[in-house]
C-alpha atoms as one frame of an Amber mdcrd trajectory, in Angstrom:
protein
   8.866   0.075  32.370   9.219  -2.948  29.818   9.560  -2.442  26.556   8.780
  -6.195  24.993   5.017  -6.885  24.389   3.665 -10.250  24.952   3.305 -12.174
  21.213  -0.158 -11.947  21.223  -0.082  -7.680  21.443   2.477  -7.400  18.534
   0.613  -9.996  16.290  -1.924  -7.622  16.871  -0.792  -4.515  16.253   0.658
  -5.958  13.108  -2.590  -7.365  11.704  -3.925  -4.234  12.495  -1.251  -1.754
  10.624  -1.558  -4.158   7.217  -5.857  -4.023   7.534  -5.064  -0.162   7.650
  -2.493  -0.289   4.693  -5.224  -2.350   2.386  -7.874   0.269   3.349  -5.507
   3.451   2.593  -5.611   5.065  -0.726  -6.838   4.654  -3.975  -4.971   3.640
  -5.933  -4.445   0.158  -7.578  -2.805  -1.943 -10.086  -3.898  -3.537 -13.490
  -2.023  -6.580 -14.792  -4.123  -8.010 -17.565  -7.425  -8.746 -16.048  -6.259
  -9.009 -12.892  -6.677  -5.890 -10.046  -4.249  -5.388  -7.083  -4.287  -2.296
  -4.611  -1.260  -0.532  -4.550  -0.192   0.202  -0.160   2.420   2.424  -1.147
   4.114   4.857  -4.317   7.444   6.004  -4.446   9.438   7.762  -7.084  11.306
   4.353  -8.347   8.016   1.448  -7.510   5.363   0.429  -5.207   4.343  -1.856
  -2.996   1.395  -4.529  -2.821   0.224  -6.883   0.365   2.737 -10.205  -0.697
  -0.429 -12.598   0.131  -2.583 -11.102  -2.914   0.258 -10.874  -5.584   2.159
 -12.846  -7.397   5.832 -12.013  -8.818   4.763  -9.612 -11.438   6.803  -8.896
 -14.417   6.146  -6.939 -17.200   3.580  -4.012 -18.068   1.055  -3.032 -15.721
  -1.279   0.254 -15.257  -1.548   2.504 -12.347  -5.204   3.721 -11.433  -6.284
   6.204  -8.689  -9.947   5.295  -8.854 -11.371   5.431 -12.187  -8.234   7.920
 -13.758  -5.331   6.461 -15.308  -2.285   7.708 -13.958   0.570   5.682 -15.277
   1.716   2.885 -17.170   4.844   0.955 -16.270   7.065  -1.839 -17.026   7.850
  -3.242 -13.492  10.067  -6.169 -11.642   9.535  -7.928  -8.345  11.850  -6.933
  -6.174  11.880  -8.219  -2.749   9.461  -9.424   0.374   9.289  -7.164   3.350
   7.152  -6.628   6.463   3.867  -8.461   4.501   4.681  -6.165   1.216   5.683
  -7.300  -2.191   7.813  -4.072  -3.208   8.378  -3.762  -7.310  10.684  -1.533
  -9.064   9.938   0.595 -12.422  12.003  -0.035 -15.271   9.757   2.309 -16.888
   7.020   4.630 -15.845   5.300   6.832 -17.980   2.645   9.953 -16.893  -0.444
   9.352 -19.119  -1.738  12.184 -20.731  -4.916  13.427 -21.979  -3.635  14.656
 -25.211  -0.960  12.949 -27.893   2.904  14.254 -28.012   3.589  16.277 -30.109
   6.671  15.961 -32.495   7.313  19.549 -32.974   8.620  22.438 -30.735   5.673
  24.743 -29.143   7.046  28.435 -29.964   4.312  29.909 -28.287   2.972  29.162
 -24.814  -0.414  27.983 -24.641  -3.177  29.248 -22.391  -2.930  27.719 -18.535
  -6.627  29.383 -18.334  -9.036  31.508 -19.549  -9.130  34.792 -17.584 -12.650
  36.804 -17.759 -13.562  40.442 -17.054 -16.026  40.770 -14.663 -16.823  44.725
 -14.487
């Protein structure tokens, strides 16, 4: 059995895996006015198709469809496999509500729990 594939097979298989990364997920990144999809999230950056970004630096915004998930100050890193991989220098969960600058003593409500005989 042979394990090398003709050049034609493999350039196809690898077009095909990056049109399956740019469909995946929902997520995407804001720079200014500009709109990039994000192919993949780790814990310390992400990773955008190389051909559609350019060497971003500086504060961007991380969407999942129409929420906003995160705000980060990000680096290019390096090129690999048709991805542009960043790293965070910062990246900060966006909340619904404003911190606080006080200590909670009591826990708030997680829900609202009803009778229902």
């Amino acid at each position: 059995m042979s394990t090398h594939l003709p050049e034609a097979v493999r350039k196809g298989l690898e077009d095909a895996r990056l049109a399956m990364l740019r469909k995946s997920g929902r997520l995407c990144i804001h720079a200014g006015d500009d709109i990039y999809r994000v192919v993949k999230l780790w814990e310390t950056g992400f990773a955008v198709m190389a051909e559609d970004v350019p060497h971003l630096r500086g504060l961007v915004d991380i969407h999942d469809g129409p929420a906003h998930v995160m705000q980060c100050l990000v680096v290019a890193s390096h090129e690999a496999d048709g991805l542009m991989n960043f790293e965070f220098k910062r990246a900060t969960q966006v909340t619904d509500r404003p911190a606080v600058d006080f200590e909670r003593t009591t826990p708030e409500p997680k829900a609202l729990l009803q009778r229902l005989f």
